[in-house]
C-alpha positions in Angstrom: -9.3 1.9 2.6 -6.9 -0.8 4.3 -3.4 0.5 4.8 -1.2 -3.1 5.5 1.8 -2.0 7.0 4.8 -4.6 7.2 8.0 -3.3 9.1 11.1 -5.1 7.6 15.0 -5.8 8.3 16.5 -8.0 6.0 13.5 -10.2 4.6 14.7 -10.8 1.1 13.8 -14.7 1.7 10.1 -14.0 2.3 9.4 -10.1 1.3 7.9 -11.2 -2.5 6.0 -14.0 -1.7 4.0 -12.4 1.2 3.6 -9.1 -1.1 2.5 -11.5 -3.7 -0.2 -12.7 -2.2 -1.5 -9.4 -0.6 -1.5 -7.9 -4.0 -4.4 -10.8 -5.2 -6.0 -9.5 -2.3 -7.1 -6.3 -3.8 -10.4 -7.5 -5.3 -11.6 -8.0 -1.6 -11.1 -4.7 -0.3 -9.6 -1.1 -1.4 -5.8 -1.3 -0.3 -2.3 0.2 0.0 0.7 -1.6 0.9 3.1 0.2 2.7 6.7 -1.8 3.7 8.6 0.0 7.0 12.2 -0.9 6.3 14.5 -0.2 9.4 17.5 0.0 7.1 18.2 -3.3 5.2 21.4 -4.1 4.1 20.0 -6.9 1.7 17.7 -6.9 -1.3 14.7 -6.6 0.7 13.9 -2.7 -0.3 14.5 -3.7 -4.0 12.0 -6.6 -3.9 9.5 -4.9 -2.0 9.3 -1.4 -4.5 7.5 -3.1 -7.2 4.9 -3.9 -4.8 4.9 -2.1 -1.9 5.2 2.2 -0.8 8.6 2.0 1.2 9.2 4.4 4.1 12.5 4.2 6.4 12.6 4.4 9.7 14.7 3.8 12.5 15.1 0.1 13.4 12.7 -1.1 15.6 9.6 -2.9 15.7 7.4 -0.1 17.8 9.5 2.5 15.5 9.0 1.4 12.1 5.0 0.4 13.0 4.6 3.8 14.1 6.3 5.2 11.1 4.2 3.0 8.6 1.1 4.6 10.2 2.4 8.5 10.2 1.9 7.8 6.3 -1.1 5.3 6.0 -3.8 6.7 4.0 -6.4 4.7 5.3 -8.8 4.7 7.7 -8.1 0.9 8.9 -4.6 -0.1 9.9 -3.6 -4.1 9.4 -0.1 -4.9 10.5 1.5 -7.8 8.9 4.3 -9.7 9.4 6.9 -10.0 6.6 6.8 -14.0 6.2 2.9 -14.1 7.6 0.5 -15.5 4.9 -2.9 -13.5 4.6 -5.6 -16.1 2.9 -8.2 -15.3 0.8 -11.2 -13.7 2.9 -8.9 -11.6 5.7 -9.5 -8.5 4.2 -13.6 -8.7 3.8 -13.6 -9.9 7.6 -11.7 -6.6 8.5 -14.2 -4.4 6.5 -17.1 -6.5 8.0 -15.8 -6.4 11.3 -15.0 -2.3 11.6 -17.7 -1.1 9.0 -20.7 -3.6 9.8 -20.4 -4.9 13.0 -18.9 -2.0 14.8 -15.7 -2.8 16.3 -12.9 -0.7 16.7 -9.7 -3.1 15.6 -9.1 -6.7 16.7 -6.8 -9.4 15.5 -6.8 -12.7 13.8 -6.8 -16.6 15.2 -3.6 -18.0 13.5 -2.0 -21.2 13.0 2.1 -22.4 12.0 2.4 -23.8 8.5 4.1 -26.9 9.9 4.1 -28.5 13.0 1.1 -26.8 14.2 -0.6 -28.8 16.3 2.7 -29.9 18.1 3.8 -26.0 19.0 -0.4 -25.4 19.8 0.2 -28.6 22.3 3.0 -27.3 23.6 1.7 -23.7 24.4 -1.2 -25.2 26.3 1.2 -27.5 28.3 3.8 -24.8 29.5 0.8 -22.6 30.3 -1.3 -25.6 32.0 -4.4 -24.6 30.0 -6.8 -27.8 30.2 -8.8 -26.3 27.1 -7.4 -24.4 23.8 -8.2 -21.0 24.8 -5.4 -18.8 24.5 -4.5 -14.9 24.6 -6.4 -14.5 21.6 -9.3 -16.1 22.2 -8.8 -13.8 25.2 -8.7 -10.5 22.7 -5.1 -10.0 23.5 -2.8 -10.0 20.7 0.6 -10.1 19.4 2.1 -9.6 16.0 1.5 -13.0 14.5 -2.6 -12.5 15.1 -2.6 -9.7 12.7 -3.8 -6.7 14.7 -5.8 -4.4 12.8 -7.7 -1.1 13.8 -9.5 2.4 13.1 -6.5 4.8 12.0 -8.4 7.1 14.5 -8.5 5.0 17.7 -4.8 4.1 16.5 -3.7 7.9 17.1 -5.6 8.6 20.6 -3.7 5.6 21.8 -0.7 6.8 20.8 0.2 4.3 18.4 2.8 1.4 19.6 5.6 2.7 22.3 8.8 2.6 21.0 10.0 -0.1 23.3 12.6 -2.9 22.6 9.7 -5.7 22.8 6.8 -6.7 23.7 4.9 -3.4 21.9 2.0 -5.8 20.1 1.0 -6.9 23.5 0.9 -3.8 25.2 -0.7 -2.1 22.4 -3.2 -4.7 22.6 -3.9 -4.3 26.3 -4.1 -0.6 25.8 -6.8 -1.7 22.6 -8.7 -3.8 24.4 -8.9 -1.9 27.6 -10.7 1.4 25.9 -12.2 0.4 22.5 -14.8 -2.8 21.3 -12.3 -5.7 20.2 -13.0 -8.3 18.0 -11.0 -12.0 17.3 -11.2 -13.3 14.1 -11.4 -17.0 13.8 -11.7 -17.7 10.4 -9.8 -17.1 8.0 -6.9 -17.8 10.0 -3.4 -16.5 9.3 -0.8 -18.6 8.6 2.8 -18.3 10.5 6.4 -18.8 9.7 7.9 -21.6 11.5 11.3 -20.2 11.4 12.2 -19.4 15.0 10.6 -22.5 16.1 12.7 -24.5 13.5 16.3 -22.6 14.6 15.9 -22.7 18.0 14.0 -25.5 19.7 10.2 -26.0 19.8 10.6 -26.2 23.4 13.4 -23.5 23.9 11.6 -21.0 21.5 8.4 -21.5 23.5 10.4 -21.4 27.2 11.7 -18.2 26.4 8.8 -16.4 25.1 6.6 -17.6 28.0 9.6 -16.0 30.3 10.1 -13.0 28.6 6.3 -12.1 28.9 6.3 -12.9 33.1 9.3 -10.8 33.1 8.0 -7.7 31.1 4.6 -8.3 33.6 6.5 -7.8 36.6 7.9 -4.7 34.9 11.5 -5.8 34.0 12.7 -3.3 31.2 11.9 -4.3 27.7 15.5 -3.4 26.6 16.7 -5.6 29.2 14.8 -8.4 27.7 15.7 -7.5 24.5 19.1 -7.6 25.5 18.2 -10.8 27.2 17.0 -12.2 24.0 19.7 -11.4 21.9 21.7 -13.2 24.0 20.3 -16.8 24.4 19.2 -17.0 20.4 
């Protein structure tokens, strides 16, 4: 079984229509839905019951992960954003990738529902790539690549730390350094534009690349939370 764990604060805009479409996933694979909520003070917990198990948690990213997985019955974990869109065929890669082909979790190529190519070209630009390789075609992932894995290799690593950001990426690192890793490059997901839209293609993409040389040469990841709360 897939356990799909989504950790929420406040996503009454998007909650339904991403639980929506996971639930006409369930001819593809044998699922459970489980929604993380790190206290909402909007509808989001009421939308996401007729769909969804709901655990609370502490707020937090790393936290409410975690928390998803202490109660995940299955033996694959796939971690979802709330305003992520899964397509049709995600869920019989996962089982193909883990149960047939042998790996022990990987993540998913994505693209933005609008504007794509534009924020794709401006990733490779601020990073001077020449070609359109990126961190996932480099097996490291972050939250918006879908990471799934075995529920076992999940608990010897420990799960996600509980840090204030950046917790995909090291998880992934950790992943990736120990177990077989897979990327997934079709289906791909499909992302929110959303922080892109609010704060500057350019700006949104300046401060992430930042934020990740910072957190590399082992600035806190609350002070970058802090950081980021800041500037948005």
């Amino acid at each position: 079984m897939i356990s799909i764990i989504i950790p929420v604060y406040n996503e009454e805009a998007f909650i339904e229509k991403t639980l929506f479409q996971l639930m006409q996933l369930k001819y593809e694979a044998d699922i459970e839905i489980i929604v993380s909520d790190g206290n909402s003070t909007d509808k989001t917990v009421e939308i996401a019951s007729t769909y969804a198990k709901i655990i609370q948690s502490r707020k937090g990213k790393g936290k409410q992960l975690n928390e998803g997985a202490k109660h995940a019955g299955g033996d694959i974990l796939f971690f979802v954003h709330a305003d992520m869109y899964v397509p049709e065929g995600a869920l019989k890669k996962i089982t193909k990738e883990i149960y047939e082909n042998g790996f022990d979790g990987g993540g998913f190529s994505n693209l933005f529902k609008e504007h794509n190519k534009r924020i794709k070209l401006l990733g490779r630009i601020l990073h001077l790539r020449i070609n359109h390789e990126g961190q996932s075609e480099r097996k490291i992932f972050y939250g918006d690549n879908g990471i799934f894995v075995k529920k076992e290799v999940f608990k010897k690593l420990g799960g996600y730390k509980e840090i204030y950001i950046m917790e995909d990426y090291d998880f992934s690192t950790r992943l990736l350094a120990k177990y077989k890793v897979c990327l997934v490059t079709e289906p791909k997901l499909v992302v929110d534009t959303r922080r892109h839209i609010k704060d500057g293609f350019l700006r949104t993409r300046l401060k992430w690349m930042l934020i990740k040389r910072l957190y590399l040469i082992g600035v806190s990841p609350q002070k970058l939370a802090d950081w980021y709360k800041d500037i948005r």
